[in-house]
N, C-alpha and C positions, 0 to 999 in steps of 0.2 A: 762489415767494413771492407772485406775482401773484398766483395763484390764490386763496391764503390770505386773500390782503388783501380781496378783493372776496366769498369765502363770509363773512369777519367780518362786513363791511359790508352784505351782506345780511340777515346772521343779525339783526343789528342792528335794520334798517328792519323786520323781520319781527316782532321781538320787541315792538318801540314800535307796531305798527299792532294788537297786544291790546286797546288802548285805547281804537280806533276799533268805532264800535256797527258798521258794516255787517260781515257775516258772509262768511268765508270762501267760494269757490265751488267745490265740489268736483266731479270726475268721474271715474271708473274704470270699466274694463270687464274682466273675463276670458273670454278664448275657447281652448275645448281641441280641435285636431279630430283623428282618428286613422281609419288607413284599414291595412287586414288583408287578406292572400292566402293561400291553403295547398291541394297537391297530395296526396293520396294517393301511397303508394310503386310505386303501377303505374303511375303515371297516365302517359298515353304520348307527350306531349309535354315538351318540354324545362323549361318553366317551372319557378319556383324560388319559395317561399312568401317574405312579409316584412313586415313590419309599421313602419308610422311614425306617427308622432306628434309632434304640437306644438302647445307651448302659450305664450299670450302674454297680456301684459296693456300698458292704455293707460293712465295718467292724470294729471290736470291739477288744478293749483289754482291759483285766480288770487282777486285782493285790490285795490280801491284800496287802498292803505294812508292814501296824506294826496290834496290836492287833485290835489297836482304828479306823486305817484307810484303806478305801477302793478305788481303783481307777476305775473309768472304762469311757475309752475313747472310742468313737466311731467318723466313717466317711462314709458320706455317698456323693457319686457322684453320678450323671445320666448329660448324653448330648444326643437329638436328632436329627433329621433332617427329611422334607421330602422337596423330589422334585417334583416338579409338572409342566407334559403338556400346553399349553398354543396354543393358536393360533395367529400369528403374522400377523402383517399386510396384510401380503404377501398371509395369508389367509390359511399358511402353520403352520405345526405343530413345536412348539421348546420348549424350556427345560428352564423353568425359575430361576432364583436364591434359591439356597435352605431355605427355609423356618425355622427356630429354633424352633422344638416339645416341646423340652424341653433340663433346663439346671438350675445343683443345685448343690451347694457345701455346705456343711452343716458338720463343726466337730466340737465335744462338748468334753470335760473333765469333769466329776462329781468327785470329790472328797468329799466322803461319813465318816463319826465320827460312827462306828458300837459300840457302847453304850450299847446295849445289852436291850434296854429301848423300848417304845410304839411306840413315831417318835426317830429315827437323826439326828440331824446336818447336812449339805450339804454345799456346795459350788463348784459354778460351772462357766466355762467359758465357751463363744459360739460363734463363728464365722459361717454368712450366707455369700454366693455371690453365682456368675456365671461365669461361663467361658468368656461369650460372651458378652458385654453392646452394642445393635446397635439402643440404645434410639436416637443414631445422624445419620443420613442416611449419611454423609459424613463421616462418618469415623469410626470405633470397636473398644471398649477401652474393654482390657482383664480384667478379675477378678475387676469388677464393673457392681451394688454400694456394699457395704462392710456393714454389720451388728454386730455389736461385744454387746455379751449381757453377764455380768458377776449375778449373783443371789447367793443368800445365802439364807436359812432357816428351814425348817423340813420336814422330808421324810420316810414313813413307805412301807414296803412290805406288802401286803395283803396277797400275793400270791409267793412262791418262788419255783417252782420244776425246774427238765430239759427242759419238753415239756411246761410247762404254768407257766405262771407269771403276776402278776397284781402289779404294784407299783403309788405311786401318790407322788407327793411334790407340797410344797405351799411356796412359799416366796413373799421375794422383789427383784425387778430385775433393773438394770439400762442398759439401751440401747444406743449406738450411732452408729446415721447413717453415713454415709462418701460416698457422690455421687460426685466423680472427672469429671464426664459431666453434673454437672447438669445445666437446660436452667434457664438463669436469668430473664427471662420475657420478654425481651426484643431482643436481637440478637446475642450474647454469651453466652458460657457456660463459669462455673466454678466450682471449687471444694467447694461444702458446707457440711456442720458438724452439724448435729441436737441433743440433745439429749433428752430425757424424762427417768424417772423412773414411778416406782410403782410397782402392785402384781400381781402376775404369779401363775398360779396352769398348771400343767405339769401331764399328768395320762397317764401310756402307759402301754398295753396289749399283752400277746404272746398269741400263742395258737398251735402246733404243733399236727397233730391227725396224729396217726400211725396205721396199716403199712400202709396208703395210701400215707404218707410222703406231705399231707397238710398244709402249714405253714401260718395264719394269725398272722396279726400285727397289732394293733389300737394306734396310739398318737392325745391326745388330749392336746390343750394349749389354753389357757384363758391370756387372758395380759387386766388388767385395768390401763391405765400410770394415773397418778397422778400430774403431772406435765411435760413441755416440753419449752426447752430451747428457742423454737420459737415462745412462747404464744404471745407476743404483736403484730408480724409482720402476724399472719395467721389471714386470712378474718374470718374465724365461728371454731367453737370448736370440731369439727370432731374430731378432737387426744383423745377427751375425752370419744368418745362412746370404748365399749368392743371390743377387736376383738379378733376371733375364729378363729382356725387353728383343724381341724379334716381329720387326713387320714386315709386310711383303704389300707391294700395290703395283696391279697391272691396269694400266688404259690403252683405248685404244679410239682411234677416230672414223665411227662408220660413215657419217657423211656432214658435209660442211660444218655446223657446230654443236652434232648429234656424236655425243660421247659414249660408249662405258668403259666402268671401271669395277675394281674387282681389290677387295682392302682384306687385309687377314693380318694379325696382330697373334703373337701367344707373348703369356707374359708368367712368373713366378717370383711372386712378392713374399716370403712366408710370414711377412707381420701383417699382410692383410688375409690371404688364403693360403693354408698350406697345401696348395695343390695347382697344378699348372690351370693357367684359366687363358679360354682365347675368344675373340672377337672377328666377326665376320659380317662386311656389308657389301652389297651387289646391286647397283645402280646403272641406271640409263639419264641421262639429263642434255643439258647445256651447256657447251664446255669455250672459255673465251679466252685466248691468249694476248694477253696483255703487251706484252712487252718479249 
């Protein structure tokens, strides 16, 4: 119901800021990059052909709406894939089920109290998933599991230019999970609903260097839950250690709309892995600025 409360209320501030003459600020980008191998049937080494691909998009709109408030929504998508060679029975070469690289749905609303003051005020809403859920090998369930994270508290600019920016906020945050497959231990699945609260620190960095038109981007997030709605039923207390989310993405534009880009993610979760675990992908593709 949190949730609800706080998309109404901005729907709201969103709808009343029509009124105001300064114009929306839009930004979006799409970038596709895919990379291709393939053997002949003689060929006399063991390699195996494959192909992947992925593709993403970035964007942002942001609004004073009134003196006091500021909006700025953002979306972010990626979906991958690779396919990969295999040898079948038959001793013959074939082309196995594609693989999911990657797949991330992540849009957030901040509405920001510009005070004029040290920190302020924030409130914010935030929806995670995926495209894809094939946690069931019998079957895909679209857009699952479902993350919804509303947070409130204080938030200052360090750093505010065009090309560089450095801002941080610090709250409390309340999360609920919602997994419409998830395995009941036993030999069905159902839809379960978790939730836990507690403090979130949130720090994110730009950094644009020109003319070589290099664009880095750092977010970092800190979540310590303080409580969770499934404390009696969980074996050990993992929910309670910290968990980190740190990415880093560099791009950069070799020639008209010939991109790369350069993703690195570490993350520590202890109720999935207790061990830091990190992700790394390095692409060349096509990269379109929309807006």
């Amino acid at each position: 119901m949190r949730i609800l409360f706080i998309l109404n209320l901005i729907a709201m501030l969103l709808f009343s800021s029509m009124l105001i003459a300064e114009p929306w600020k839009f930004t979006s980008d799409v970038n596709l990059s895919l990379s291709q191998s393939s053997y002949s049937d003689n060929w006399a080494g063991t390699e195996l052909g494959s192909i992947s691909w992925t593709a993403a998009s970035n964007s942002a709109a942001e609004k004073q709406l009134t003196d006091i408030m500021h909006n700025r929504t953002t979306l972010k998508l990626s979906f991958g894939q690779t396919h990969q060679q295999i040898i079948n029975d038959e001793g013959e070469k074939d082309w196995s089920r594609p693989e999911k690289s990657n797949d991330k749905i992540d849009l957030e609303s901040l509405l920001r109290f510009t005070l004029q003051t040290y920190v302020d005020p924030f409130v914010a809403a935030r929806w995670e998933s995926q495209f894809l859920d094939l946690s069931d090998p019998t079957k895909t369930r679209i857009i699952n599991p479902s993350r919804f994270t509303e947070s409130a508290g204080i938030i200052r600019n360090f750093i505010k230019e065009d090309n560089h920016s450095l801002s941080a906020r610090l709250g409390a945050a309340f999360r609920q999970n919602i997994d419409r497959d998830a395995f009941d231990g036993i030999d069905t699945r159902e839809t379960v609903t978790t939730n836990d609260g507690g403090i979130q620190f949130i720090a994110e960095y730009m950094r644009r260097f020109l003319p070589q038109d290099i664009l880095y981007n750092s977010r970092l997030e800190v979540y310590q839950a303080l409580f969770n709605s499934e404390d009696d039923e969980l074996p050990n207390d993992d929910w309670k250690a910290v968990d980190v989310l740190w990415q880093h993405s560099l791009s950069t534009k070799i020639w008209s709309i010939i991109n790369a880009g350069l993703f690195f993610e570490m993350v520590y979760d202890k109720e999935q892995v207790d061990e830091l675990q990190f992700r790394q992908t390095l692409g060349l593709g096509v990269f379109f600025q929309l807006y």
